[in-house]
C-alpha beads as a LAMMPS data file, in Angstrom:
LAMMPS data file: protein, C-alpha beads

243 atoms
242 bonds

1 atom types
1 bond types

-500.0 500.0 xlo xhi
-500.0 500.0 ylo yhi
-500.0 500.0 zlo zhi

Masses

1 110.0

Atoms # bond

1 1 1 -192.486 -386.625 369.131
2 1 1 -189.127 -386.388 371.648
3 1 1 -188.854 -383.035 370.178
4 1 1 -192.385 -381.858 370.857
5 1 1 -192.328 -383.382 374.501
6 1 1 -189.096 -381.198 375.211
7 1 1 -191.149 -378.252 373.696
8 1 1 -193.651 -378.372 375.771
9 1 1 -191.386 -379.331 379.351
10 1 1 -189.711 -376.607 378.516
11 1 1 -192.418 -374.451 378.475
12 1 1 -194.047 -375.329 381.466
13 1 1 -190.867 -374.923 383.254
14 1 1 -190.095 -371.230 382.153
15 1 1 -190.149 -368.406 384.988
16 1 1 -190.969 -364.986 384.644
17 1 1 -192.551 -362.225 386.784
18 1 1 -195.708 -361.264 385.298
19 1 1 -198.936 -362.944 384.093
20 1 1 -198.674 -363.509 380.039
21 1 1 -200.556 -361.829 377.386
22 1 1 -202.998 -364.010 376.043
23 1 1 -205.798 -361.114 374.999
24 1 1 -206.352 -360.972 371.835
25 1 1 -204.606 -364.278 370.794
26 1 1 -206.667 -366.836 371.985
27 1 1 -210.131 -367.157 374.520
28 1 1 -208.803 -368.532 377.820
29 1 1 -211.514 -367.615 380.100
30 1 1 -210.257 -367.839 383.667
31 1 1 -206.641 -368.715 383.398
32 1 1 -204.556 -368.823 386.697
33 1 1 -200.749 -368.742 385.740
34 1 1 -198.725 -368.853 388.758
35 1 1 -196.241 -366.238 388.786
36 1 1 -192.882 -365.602 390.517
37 1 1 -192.215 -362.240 392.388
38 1 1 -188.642 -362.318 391.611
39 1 1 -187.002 -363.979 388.387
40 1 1 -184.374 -366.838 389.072
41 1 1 -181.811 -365.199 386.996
42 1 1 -182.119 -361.732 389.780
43 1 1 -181.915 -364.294 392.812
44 1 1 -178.092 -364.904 391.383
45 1 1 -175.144 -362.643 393.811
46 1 1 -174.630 -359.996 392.301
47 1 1 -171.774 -359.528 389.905
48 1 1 -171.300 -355.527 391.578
49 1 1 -171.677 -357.281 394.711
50 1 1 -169.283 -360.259 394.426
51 1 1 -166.236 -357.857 392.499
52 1 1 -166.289 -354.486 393.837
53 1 1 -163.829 -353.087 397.041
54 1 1 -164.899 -350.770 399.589
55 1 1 -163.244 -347.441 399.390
56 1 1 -161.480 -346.346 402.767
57 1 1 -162.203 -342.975 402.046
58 1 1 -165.633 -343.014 401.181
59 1 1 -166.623 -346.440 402.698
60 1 1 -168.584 -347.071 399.496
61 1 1 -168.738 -349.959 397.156
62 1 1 -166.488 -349.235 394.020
63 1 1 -165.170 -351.418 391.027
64 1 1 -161.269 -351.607 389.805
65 1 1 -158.985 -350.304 392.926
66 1 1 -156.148 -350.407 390.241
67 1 1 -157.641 -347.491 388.796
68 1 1 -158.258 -345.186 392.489
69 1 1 -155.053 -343.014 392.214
70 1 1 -155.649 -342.407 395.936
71 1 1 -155.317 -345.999 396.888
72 1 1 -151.903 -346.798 398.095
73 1 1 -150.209 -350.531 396.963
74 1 1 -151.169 -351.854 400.225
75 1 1 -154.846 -350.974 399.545
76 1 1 -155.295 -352.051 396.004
77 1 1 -156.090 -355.764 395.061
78 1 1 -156.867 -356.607 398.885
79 1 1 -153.032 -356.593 399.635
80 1 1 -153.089 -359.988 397.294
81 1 1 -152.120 -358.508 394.298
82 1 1 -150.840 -355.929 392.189
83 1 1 -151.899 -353.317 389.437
84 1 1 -150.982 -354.585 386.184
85 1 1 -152.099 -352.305 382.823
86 1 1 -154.279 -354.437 380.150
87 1 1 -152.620 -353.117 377.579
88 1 1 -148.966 -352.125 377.750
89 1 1 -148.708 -350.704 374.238
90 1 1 -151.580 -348.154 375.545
91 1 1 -149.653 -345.101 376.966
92 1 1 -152.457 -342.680 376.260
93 1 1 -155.455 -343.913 378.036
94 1 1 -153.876 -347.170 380.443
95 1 1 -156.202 -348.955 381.635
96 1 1 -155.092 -350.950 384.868
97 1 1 -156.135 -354.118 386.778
98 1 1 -155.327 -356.697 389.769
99 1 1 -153.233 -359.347 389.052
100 1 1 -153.591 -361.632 391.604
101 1 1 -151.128 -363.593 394.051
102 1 1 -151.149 -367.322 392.951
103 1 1 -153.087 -368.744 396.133
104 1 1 -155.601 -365.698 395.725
105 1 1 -158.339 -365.254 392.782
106 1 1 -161.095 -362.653 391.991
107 1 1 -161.423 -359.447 390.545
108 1 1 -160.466 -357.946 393.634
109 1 1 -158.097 -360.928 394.596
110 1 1 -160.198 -361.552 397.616
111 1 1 -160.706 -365.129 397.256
112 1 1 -158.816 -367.736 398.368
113 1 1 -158.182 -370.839 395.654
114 1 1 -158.416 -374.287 395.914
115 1 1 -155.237 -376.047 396.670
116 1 1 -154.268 -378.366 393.540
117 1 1 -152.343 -380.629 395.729
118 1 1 -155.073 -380.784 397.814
119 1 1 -157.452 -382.389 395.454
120 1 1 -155.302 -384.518 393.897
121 1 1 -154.471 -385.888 397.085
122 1 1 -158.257 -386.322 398.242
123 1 1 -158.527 -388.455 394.514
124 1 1 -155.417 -390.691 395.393
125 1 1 -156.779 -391.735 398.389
126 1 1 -160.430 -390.865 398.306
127 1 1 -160.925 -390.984 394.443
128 1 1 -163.673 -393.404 393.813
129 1 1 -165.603 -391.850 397.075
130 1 1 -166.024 -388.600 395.220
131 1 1 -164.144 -386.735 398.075
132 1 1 -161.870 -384.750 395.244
133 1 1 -164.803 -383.798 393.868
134 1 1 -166.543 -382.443 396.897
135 1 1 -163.384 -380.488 397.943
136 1 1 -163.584 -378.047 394.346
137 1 1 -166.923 -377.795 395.016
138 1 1 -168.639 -378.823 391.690
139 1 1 -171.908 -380.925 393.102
140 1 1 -172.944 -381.970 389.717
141 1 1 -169.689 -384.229 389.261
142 1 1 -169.856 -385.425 392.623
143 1 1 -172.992 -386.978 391.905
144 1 1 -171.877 -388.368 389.033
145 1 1 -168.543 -389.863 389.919
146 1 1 -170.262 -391.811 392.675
147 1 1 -173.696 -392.848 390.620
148 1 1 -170.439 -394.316 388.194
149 1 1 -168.455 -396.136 390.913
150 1 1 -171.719 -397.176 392.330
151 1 1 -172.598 -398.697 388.794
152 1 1 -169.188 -400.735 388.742
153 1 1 -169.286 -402.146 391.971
154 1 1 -172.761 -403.426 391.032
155 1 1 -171.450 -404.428 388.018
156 1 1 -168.526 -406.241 389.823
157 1 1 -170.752 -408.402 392.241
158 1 1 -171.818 -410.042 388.632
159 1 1 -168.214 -409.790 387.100
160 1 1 -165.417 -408.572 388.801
161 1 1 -163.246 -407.952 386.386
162 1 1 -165.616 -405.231 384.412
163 1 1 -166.550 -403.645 387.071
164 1 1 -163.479 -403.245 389.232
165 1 1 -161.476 -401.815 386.050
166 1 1 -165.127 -399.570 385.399
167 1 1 -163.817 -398.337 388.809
168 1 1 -160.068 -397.617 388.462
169 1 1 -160.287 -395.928 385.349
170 1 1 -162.557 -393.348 386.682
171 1 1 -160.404 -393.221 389.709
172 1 1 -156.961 -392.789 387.727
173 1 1 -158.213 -390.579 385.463
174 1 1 -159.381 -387.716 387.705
175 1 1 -156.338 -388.317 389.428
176 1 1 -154.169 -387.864 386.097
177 1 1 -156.698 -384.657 385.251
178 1 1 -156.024 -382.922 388.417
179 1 1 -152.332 -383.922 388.760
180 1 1 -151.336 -382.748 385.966
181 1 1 -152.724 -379.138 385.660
182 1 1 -155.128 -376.001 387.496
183 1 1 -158.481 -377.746 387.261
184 1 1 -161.675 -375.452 387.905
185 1 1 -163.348 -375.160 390.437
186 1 1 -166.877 -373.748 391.402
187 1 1 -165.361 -370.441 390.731
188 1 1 -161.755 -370.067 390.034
189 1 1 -158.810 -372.258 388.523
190 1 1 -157.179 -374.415 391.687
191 1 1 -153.450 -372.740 392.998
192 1 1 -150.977 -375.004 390.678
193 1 1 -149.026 -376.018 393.733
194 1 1 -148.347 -379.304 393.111
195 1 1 -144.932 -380.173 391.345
196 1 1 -145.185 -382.280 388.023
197 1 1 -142.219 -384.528 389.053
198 1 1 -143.831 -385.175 392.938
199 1 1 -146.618 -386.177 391.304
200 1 1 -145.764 -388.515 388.482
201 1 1 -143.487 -390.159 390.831
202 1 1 -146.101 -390.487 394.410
203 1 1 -149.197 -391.583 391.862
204 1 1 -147.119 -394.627 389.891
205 1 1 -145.649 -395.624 393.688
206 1 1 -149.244 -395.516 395.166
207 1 1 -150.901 -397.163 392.589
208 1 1 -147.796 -399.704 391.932
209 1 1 -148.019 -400.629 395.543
210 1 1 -151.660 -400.794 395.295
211 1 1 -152.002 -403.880 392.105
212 1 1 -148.813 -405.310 394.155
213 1 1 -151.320 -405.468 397.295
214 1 1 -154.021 -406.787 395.179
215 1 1 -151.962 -409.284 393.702
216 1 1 -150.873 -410.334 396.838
217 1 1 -154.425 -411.059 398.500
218 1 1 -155.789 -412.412 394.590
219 1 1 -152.755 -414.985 395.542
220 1 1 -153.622 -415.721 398.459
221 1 1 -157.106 -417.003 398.057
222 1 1 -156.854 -418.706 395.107
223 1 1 -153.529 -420.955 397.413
224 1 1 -156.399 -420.792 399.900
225 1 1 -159.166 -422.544 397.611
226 1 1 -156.980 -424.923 395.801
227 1 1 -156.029 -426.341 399.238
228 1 1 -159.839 -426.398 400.292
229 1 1 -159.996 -428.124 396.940
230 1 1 -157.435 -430.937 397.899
231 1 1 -158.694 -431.451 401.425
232 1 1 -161.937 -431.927 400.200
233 1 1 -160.245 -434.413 397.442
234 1 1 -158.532 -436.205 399.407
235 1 1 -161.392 -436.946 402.237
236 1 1 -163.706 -437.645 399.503
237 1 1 -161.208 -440.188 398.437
238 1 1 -160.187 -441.525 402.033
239 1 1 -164.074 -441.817 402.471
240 1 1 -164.444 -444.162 399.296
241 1 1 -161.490 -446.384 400.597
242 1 1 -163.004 -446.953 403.767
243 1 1 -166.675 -448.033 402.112

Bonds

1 1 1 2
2 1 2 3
3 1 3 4
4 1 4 5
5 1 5 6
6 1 6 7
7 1 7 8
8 1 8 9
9 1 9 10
10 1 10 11
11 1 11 12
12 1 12 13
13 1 13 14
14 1 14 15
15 1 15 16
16 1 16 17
17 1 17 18
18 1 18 19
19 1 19 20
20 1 20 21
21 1 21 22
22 1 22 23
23 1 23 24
24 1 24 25
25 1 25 26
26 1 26 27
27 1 27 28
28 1 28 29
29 1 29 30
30 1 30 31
31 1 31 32
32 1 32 33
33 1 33 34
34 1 34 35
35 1 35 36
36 1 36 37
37 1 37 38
38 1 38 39
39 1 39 40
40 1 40 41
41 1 41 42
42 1 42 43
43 1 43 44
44 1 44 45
45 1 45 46
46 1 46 47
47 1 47 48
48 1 48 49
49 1 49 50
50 1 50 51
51 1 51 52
52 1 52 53
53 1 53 54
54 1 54 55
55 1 55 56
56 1 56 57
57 1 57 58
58 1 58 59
59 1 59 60
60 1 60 61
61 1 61 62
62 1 62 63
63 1 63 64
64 1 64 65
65 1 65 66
66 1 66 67
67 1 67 68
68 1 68 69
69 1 69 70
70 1 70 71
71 1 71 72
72 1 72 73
73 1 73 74
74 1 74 75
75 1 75 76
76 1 76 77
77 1 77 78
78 1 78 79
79 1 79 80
80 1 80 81
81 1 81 82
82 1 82 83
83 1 83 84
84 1 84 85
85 1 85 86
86 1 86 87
87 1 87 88
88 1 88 89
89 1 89 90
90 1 90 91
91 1 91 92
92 1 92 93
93 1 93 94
94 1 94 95
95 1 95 96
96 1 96 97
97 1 97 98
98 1 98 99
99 1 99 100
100 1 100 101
101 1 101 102
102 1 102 103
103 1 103 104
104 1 104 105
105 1 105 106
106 1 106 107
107 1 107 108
108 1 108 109
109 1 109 110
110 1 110 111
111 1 111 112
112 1 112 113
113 1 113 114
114 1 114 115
115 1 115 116
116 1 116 117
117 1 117 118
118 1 118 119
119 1 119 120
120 1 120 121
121 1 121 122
122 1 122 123
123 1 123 124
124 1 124 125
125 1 125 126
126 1 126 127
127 1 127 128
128 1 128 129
129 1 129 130
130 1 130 131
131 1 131 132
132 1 132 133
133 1 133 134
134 1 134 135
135 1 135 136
136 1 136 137
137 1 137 138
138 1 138 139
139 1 139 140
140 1 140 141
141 1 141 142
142 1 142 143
143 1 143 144
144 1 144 145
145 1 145 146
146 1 146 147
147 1 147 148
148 1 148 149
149 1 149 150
150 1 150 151
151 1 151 152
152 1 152 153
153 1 153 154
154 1 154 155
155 1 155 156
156 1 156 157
157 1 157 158
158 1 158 159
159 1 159 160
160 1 160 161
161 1 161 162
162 1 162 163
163 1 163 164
164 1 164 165
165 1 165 166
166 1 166 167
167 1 167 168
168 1 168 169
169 1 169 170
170 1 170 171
171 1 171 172
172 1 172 173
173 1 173 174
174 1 174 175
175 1 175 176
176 1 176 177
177 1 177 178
178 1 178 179
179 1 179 180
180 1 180 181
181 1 181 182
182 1 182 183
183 1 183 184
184 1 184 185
185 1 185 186
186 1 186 187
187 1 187 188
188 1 188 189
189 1 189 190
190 1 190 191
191 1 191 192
192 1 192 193
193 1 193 194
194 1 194 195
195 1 195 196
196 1 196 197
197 1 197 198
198 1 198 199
199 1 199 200
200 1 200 201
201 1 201 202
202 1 202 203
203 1 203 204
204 1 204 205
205 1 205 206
206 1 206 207
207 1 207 208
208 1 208 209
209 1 209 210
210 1 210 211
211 1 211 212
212 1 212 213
213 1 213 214
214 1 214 215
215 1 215 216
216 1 216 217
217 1 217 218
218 1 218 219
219 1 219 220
220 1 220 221
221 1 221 222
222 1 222 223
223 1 223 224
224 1 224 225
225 1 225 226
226 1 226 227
227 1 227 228
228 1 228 229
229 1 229 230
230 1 230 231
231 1 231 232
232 1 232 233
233 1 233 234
234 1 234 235
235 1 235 236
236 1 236 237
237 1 237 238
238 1 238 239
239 1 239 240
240 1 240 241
241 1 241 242
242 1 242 243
C-alpha cells in the first residue's frame, strides 16, 4: 500500500512540457493536463553559462582558457590559477586545465570559497543556532539542525538532562566535522584555512570553559535551594515552638 501511494505521488508530481499521449490507450474524453512551458530541469544555470570565460579577443563565451594558446598567464584561469595538463604522461595530445588558487574554486577559478575557519567559528559560537550552516549555504541542513535543537530544548523543559546533551552533541559534532577538514558547501569544498593544532586546542578551551561555567551556575542554585530549604526548615520549626 506505502508503495502504491508513493507511485501514484510521484506521478502526479512529474513535469514535462507537452500534453501526454493517451490515444489509443485508454478513452479519456475531455482530459485537461496542465502543462509547463519550460521543464524544471532547463530552468537550472546553465553549466556553459556558469564555466565558460570570455575571450578578450573575440568577446565571446568560450570553455577551457588553459587550452587558448593566445591567452597570456595573466588571462587564463581569471588570474586565480594556473594551467596544469590532466595527464602528464600525455606528450602527444596534452590536454590542459585551471588549477585553482586555494581561496578560489570553479572551472574557471572565478569563485570565491567559503572560509573553513569561518564556519567553524560561526558553529563554536553560533552552533546550535544553525548560523554555520547558513554561512556554506546548504538550506536543507539549516532546517534541520534547528528543527533538532528545537526538539531538545523541548525535550529539556521535560528532562534536562536528555535534552541539553540532544543539544551539545549536535553542536560538537558539526564543530568537530568542520574543524577538522574542507567541508562542502553549496558548490565548492570550503578554503582549508584553519590550522589542525589552532583548532584542537581553541575548541577543548571553549568548550572546557564552557561545562566549567555550567558547573559553576548548576552549583550555585542547588547552594541557593538547599538554603531556601533550611530557612524554610527552620521557620517551620520556630513556628511549631511558638504554638
Amino acid at each position: 500500500a506505502a508503495v502504491a501511494v508513493a507511485a501514484v505521488l510521484s506521478a502526479t508530481t512529474l513535469q514535462g512540457c507537452d500534453v501526454p499521449h493517451v490515444e489509443g490507450y485508454l478513452i479519456a474524453g475531455n482530459v485537461e493536463v496542465s502543462t509547463h512551458s519550460l521543464a524544471a530541469w532547463r530552468s537550472m544555470p546553465d553549466y556553459w553559462e556558469q564555466n565558460a570565460y570570455v575571450d578578450p579577443e573575440t568577446g565571446e563565451m568560450s570553455f577551457n582558457s588553459c587550452m587558448n594558446r593566445e591567452l597570456s598567464i595573466l588571462e587564463v584561469c581569471s588570474g586565480h590559477g594556473r594551467c596544469t595538463s590532466f595527464d602528464p604522461e600525455d606528450l602527444a595530445h596534452p590536454l590542459f586545465f585551471c588549477k585553482c588558487d586555494d581561496e578560489w574554486g570553479g572551472v574557471e577559478c572565478d569563485t570565491r570559497r567559503k572560509r573553513q575557519s569561518i564556519a567553524w567559528f560561526l558553529s563554536l559560537l553560533f552552533g546550535p543556532l544553525a548560523l554555520d550552516e547558513l554561512y556554506l549555504g546548504i538550506p536543507a541542513q539549516t532546517l534541520t539542525k534547528l528543527l533538532w535543537t528545537v526538539m531538545g530544548c523541548m525535550i529539556a523543559g521535560v528532562r534536562l538532562a536528555p535534552g541539553f546533551a540532544m543539544v551539545v552533541v549536535g553542536w560538537l559534532f558539526d564543530v568537530v566535522r568542520i574543524g577538522t577538514g574542507p567541508v562542502l558547501t553549496r558548490n565548492y569544498r570550503v578554503q582549508e584555512d584553519l590550522p589542525r593544532l589552532a583548532f584542537a586546542i581553541c575548541t577543548v578551551l571553549y568548550f572546557s570553559a564552557l561545562a566549567f561555567l555550567v558547573a559553576l551556575a548548576s552549583m550555585y542554585w542547588t547552594v541557593l535551594s538547599r538554603r531556601r530549604h533550611y530557612d524554610q526548615m527552620l521557620c517551620y520549626s520556630s513556628t511549631k515552638v511558638l504554638a
